[in-house]
C-alpha positions in Angstrom: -50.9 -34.8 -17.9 -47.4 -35.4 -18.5 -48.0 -38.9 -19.1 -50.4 -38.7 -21.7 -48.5 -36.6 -23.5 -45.8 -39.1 -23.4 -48.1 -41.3 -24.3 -48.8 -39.5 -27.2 -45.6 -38.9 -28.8 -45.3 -42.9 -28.9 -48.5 -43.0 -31.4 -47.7 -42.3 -35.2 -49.8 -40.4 -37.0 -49.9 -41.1 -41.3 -49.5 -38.2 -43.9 -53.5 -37.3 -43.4 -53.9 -37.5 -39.8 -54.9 -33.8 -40.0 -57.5 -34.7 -43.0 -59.3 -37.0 -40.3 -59.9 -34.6 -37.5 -61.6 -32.4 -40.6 -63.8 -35.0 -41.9 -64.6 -35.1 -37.6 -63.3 -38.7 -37.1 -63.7 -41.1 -34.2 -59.8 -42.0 -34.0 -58.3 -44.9 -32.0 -55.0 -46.5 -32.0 -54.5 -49.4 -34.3 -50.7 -51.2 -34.9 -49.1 -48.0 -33.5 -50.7 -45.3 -35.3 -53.9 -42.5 -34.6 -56.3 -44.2 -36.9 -59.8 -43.1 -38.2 -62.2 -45.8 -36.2 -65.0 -44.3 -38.0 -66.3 -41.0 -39.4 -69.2 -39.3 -37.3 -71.2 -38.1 -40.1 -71.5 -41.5 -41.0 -70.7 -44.1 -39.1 -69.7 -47.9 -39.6 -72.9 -49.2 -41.4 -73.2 -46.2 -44.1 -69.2 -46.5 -45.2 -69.7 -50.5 -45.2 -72.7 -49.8 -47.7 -70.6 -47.2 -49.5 -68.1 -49.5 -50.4 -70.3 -52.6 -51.2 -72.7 -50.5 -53.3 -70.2 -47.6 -54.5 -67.2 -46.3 -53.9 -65.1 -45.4 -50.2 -62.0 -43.7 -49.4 -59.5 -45.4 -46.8 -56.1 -44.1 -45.6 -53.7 -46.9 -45.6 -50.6 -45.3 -45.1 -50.0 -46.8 -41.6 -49.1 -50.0 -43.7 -45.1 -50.3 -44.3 -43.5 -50.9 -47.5 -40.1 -52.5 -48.2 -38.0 -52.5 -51.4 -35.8 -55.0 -52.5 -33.2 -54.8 -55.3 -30.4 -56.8 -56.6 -29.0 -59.2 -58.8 -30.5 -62.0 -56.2 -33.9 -60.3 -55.1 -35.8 -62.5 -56.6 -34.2 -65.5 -54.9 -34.3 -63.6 -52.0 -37.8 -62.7 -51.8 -38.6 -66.7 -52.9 -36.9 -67.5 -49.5 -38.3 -65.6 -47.2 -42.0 -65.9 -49.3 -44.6 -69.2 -49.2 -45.9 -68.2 -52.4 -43.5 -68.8 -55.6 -42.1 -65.1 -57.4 -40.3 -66.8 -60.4 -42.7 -66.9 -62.6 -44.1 -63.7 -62.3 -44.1 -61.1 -64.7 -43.5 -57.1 -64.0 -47.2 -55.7 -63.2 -48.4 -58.7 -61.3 -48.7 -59.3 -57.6 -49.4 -61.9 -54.9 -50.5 -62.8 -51.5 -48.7 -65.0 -48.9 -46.5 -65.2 -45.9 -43.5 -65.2 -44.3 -42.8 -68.0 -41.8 -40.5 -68.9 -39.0 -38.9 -71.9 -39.4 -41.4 -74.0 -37.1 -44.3 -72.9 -40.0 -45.6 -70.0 -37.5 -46.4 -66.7 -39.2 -44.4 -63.4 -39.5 -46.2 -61.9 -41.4 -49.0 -61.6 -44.5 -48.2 -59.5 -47.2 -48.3 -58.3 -51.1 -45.3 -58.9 -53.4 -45.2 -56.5 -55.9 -43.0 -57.3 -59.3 -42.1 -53.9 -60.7 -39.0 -54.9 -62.4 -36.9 -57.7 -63.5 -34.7 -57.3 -60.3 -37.1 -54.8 -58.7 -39.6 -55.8 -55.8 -41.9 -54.0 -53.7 -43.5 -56.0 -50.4 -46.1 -54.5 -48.4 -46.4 -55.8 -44.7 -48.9 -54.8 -41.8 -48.8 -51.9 -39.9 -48.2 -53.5 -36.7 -45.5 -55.6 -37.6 -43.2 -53.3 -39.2 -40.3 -53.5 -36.5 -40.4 -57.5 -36.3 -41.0 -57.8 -40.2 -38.1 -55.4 -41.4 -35.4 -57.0 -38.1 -36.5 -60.5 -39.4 -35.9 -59.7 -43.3 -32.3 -58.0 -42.5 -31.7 -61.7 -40.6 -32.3 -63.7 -43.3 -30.6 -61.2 -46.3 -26.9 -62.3 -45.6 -25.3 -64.3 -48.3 -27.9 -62.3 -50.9 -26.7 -59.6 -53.8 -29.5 -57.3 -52.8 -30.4 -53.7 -51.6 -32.9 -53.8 -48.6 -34.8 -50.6 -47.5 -37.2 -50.1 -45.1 -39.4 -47.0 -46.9 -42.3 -47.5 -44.5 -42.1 -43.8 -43.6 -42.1 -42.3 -47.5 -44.6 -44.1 -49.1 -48.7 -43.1 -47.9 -51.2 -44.9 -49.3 -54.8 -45.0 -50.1 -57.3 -47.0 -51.0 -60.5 -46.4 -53.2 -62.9 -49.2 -53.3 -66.1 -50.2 -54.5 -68.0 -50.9 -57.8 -67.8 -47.2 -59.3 -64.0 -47.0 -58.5 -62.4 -47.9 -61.4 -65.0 -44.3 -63.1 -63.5 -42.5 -59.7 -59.9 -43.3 -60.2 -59.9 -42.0 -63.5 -61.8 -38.9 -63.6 -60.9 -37.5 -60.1 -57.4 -38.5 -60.0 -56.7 -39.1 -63.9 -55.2 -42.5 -63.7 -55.7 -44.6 -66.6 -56.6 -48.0 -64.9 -59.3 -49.7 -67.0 -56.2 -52.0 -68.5 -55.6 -53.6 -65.0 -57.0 -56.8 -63.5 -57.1 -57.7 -60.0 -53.5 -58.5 -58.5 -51.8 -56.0 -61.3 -49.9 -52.7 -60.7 -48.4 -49.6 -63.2 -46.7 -47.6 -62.4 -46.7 -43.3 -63.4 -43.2 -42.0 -62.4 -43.0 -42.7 -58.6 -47.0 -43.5 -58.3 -47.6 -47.3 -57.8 -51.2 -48.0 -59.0 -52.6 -51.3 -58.1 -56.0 -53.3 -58.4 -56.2 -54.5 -54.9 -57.7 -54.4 -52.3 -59.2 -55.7 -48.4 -62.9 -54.9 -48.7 -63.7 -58.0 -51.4 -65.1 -55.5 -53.7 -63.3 -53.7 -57.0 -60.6 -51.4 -55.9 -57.2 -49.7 -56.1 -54.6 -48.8 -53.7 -52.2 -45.7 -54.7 -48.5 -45.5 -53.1 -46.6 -42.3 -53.3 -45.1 -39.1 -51.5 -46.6 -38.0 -49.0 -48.0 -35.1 -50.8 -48.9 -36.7 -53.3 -51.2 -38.7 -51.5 -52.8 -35.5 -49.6 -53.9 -34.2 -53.0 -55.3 -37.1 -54.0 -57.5 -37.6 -50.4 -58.7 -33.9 -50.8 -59.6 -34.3 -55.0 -61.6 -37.5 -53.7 -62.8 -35.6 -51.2 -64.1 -33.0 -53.2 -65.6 -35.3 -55.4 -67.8 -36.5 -52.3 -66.1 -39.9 -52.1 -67.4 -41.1 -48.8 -63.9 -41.3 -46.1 -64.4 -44.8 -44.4 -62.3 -45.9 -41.3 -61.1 -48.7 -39.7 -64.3 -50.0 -38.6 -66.0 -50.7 -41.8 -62.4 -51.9 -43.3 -62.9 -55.1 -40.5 -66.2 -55.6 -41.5 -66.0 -55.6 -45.5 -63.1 -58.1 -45.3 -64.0 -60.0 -42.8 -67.2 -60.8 -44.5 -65.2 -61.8 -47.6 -62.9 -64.3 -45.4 -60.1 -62.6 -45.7 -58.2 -62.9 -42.5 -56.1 -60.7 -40.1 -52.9 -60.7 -39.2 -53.2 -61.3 -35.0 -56.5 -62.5 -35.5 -56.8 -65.6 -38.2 -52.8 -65.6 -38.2 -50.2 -65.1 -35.9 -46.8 -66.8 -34.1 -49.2 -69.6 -33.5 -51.7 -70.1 -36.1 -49.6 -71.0 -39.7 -50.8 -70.5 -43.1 -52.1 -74.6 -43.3 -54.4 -73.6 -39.9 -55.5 -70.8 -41.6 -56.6 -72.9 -45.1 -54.1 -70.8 -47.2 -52.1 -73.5 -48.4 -52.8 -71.5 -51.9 -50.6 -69.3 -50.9 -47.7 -71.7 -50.0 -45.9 -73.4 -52.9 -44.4 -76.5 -51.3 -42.9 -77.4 -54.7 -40.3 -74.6 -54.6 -36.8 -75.8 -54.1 -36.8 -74.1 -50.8 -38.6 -71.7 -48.7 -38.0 -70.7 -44.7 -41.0 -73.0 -43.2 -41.4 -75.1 -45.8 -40.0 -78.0 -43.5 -43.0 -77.5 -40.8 -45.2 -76.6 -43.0 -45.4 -79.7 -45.2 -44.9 -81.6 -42.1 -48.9 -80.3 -41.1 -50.0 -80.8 -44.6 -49.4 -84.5 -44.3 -50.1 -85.2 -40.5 -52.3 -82.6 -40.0 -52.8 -79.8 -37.6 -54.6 -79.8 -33.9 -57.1 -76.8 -34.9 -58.3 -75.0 -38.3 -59.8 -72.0 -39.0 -63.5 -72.2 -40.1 -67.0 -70.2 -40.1 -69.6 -70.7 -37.8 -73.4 -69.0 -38.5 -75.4 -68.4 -35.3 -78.9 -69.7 -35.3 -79.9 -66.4 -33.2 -78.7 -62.3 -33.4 -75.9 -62.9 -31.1 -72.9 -61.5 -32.1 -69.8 -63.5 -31.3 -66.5 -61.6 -30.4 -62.9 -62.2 -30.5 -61.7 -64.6 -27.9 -65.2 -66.1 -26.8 -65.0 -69.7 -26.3 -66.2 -72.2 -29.1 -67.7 -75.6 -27.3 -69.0 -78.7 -28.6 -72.7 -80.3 -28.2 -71.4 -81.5 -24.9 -70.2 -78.1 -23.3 -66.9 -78.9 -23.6 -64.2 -76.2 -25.2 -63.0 -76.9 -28.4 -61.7 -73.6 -29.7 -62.3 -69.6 -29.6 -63.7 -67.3 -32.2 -60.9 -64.9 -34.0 -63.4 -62.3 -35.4 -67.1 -61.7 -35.4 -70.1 -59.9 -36.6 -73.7 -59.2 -37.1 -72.8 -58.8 -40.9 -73.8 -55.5 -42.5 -74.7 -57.4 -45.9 -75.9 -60.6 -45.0 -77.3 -59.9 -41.7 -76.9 -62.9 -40.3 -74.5 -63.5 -36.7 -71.2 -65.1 -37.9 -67.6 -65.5 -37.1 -64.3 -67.2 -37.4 -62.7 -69.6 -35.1 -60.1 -71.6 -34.7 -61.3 -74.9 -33.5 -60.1 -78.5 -32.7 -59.7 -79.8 -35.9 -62.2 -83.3 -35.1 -65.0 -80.3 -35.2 -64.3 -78.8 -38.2 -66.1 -80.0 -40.7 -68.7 -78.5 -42.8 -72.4 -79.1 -41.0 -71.2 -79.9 -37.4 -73.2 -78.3 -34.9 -71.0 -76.3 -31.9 -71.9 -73.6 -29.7 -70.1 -70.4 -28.8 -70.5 -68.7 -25.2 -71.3 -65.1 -25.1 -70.8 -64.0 -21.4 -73.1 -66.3 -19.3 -75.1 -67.7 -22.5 -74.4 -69.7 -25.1 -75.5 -70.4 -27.9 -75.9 -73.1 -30.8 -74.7 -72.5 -34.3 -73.0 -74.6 -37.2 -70.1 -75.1 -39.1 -70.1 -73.5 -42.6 -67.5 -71.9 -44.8 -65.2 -69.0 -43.8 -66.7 -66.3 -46.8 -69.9 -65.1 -45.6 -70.3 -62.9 -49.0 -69.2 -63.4 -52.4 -66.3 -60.9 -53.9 -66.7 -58.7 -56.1 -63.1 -58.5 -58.0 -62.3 -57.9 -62.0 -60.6 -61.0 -63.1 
C-alpha cells in the first residue's frame, strides 16, 4: 500500500484533474501525468464523432510551455528550431523540431510569435525535463530570458466544426478574425487556431483558474469532454505524427517526411549538418501508410514484412479508423519498400496479413486557411 502511494505522488495531475473524476473518467498515465483515457458516458468512438462532426473539449494542460525573451530570442529560437522564425510576424505560429546534432529528434513543437522579441514554444508533455535541460545547454552566448512556465500555464482545447460558434458565445472570445496557425492574445489569455484532431479548433493558455472556468462554462454548455483516446485517433487519422511513436532519438524529421518543417536554407540550425546529409544520400527507413486488405487492426511495434516474409520495418501506430473504417497504420519501413503501391504484410500475433503502401493521411483536414 505504501508503494502505491509512492507511486502516486510521482504522477502529475493538471489544473482539472478533479473535473475528470466528475465527468466519471477512465484515467491512465500518459508522459507523467493522470490523464483522461476516455469518458465512460461516452467512450472513444462517440468523442471521435463529436469532434469530427461538432465540437469536443480536451484538457491539454499536461503539455509544457517555455518563454523566451531578449534582444537575441529570435536568433535563439532559429538555432535550436528546423523551421525558419525570421520572417514571422506577431500572431503567427509554426510547427517543427528541435534536433540533436546527429539529425535525431528532441522534440516537436509550436513556436508562437507574440512579440518582436517575445516567444512562446510549446513542447510535449513527456519531454519536458529533456526539452527544458537541452534548451538551457544550448542558450549560452544568447541575450535572452529562459523560463520554464510548464506549471502556470493549463490549457485546453476545443475542436471541431462548430467551435469557432462555441468559443465565442460560451467563452466570449472574439476569434472569427484568426486563421489556422494564428494566436491573440486578451491580457494573459493566449488564443490560438490550432489544433491535433485535423479538424477546426482552438487551444486557450492561461492561469490555472482561468482555465477551470472555462472547462466548467463549456461544460455547461454540453460540450462533449474527450480524452486521450479519441485525441490518438483523430490525429492519427490526419497523419499527424507522435512524438515516441513517428519521431524520436532515432527517427529524424527527413524519416518522418517533414522536411517542410526544416529550412535547410537558414544560415544555421543544430542538425542541419545531418539532416541535409539524409536529404541527399537518403535514409535506411521512412515513414509511410499501409491499408490492410482485411479488419485487422495493426498495433505499435508489430513487424512489417515484405512478399517474401522477411522483416522490413514495424508499424508506429494503428487503427481500425473511426471515420474511414478501414484497418491502417504507420510504419517505419526499409526505405527500398516505401513506395506508393508496394504490396507488404504486417504480422498480428501468429497471422499475418497482406496490405499496401499508400499515403500517411488516411482522412482529409478540416482547417480554416
Amino acid at each position: 500500500m505504501a508503494i502505491r502511494q509512492e507511486l502516486r505522488k510521482t504522477i502529475k495531475e493538471t489544473c482539472l484533474h478533479d473535473k475528470h473524476l466528475l465527468q466519471q473518467a477512465l484515467m491512465v498515465s500518459f508522459g507523467g501525468f493522470d490523464m483522461p483515457l476516455l469518458y465512460q458516458s461516452a467512450g472513444i468512438a462517440p468523442e471521435h464523432t463529436a469532434v469530427r462532426e461538432h465540437v469536443g473539449l480536451f484538457d491539454v494542460s499536461h503539455m509544457g510551455e517555455v518563454t523566451v525573451r531578449g534582444k537575441d530570442a529570435e536568433r535563439y529560437v532559429n538555432h535550436i528550431f528546423t523551421n525558419d522564425v525570421t520572417a514571422m510576424p506577431t500572431g503567427k505560429i509554426l510547427y517543427g523540431m528541435m534536433c540533436y546534432e546527429n539529425g535525431g529528434t528532441v522534440d516537436d513543437l509550436l513556436v508562437y510569435k507574440l512579440g518582436e522579441q517575445d516567444f512562446f514554444l510549446v513542447i510535449n508533455a513527456a519531454n519536458i525535463d529533456k526539452d527544458w535541460a537541452w534548451m538551457q545547454e544550448h542558450a549560452a552566448g544568447f541575450d535572452i530570458e529562459l523560463k520554464n512556465e510548464s506549471e502556470t500555464y493549463g490549457q485546453i482545447a476545443v475542436q471541431g466544426p462548430e467551435s469557432e460558434h462555441i468559443v465565442e458565445t460560451v467563452l466570449g472570445l472574439e476569434c472569427s478574425d484568426l486563421v489556422f496557425y494564428t494566436c491573440k492574445t486578451f491580457g494573459d489569455v493566449i488564443l490560438s487556431r490550432t489544433g491535433y484532431t485535423g479538424e477546426d479548433g482552438f487551444e486557450i493558455y492561461a492561469s490555472h483558474d482561468y482555465i477551470r472556468e472555462c472547462w466548467d462554462k463549456l461544460i455547461a454548455a454540453k460540450v462533449q469532454p474527450c480524452g486521450l483516446g479519441c485525441r490518438d485517433t483523430l490525429r492519427f487519422e490526419v497523419g499527424l505524427p507522435l512524438y515516441g511513436n513517428e519521431l524520436s532519438e532515432e527517427i529524424s524529421p527527413v524519416m518522418a517526411g517533414l522536411t517542410l518543417f526544416v529550412k535547410f536554407d537558414k544560415p544555421e540550425f543544430i542538425g542541419k549538418e545531418a539532416l541535409a546529409k539524409q536529404k541527399t544520400e537518403g535514409v535506411a527507413r521512412k515513414l509511410v501508410g499501409i491499408e490492410l486488405h482485411d479488419k485487422a487492426i495493426p498495433r505499435h511495434g508489430y513487424p512489417v514484412l515484405n512478399m517474401e516474409g522477411e522483416t522490413i520495418g514495424e508499424v508506429t501506430t494503428g487503427y481500425h479508423t473511426l471515420s474511414t473504417d478501414k484497418s491502417v497504420c504507420m510504419a517505419l519501413i526499409d526505405t527500398q519498400y516505401a513506395v506508393l503501391g508496394t504490396d507488404v504484410q504486417i504480422q498480428i500475433r501468429k497471422k499475418v496479413f497482406p496490405g499496401t503502401v499508400v499515403k500517411k493521411q488516411f482522412y482529409n483536414k478540416s482547417y480554416k486557411k
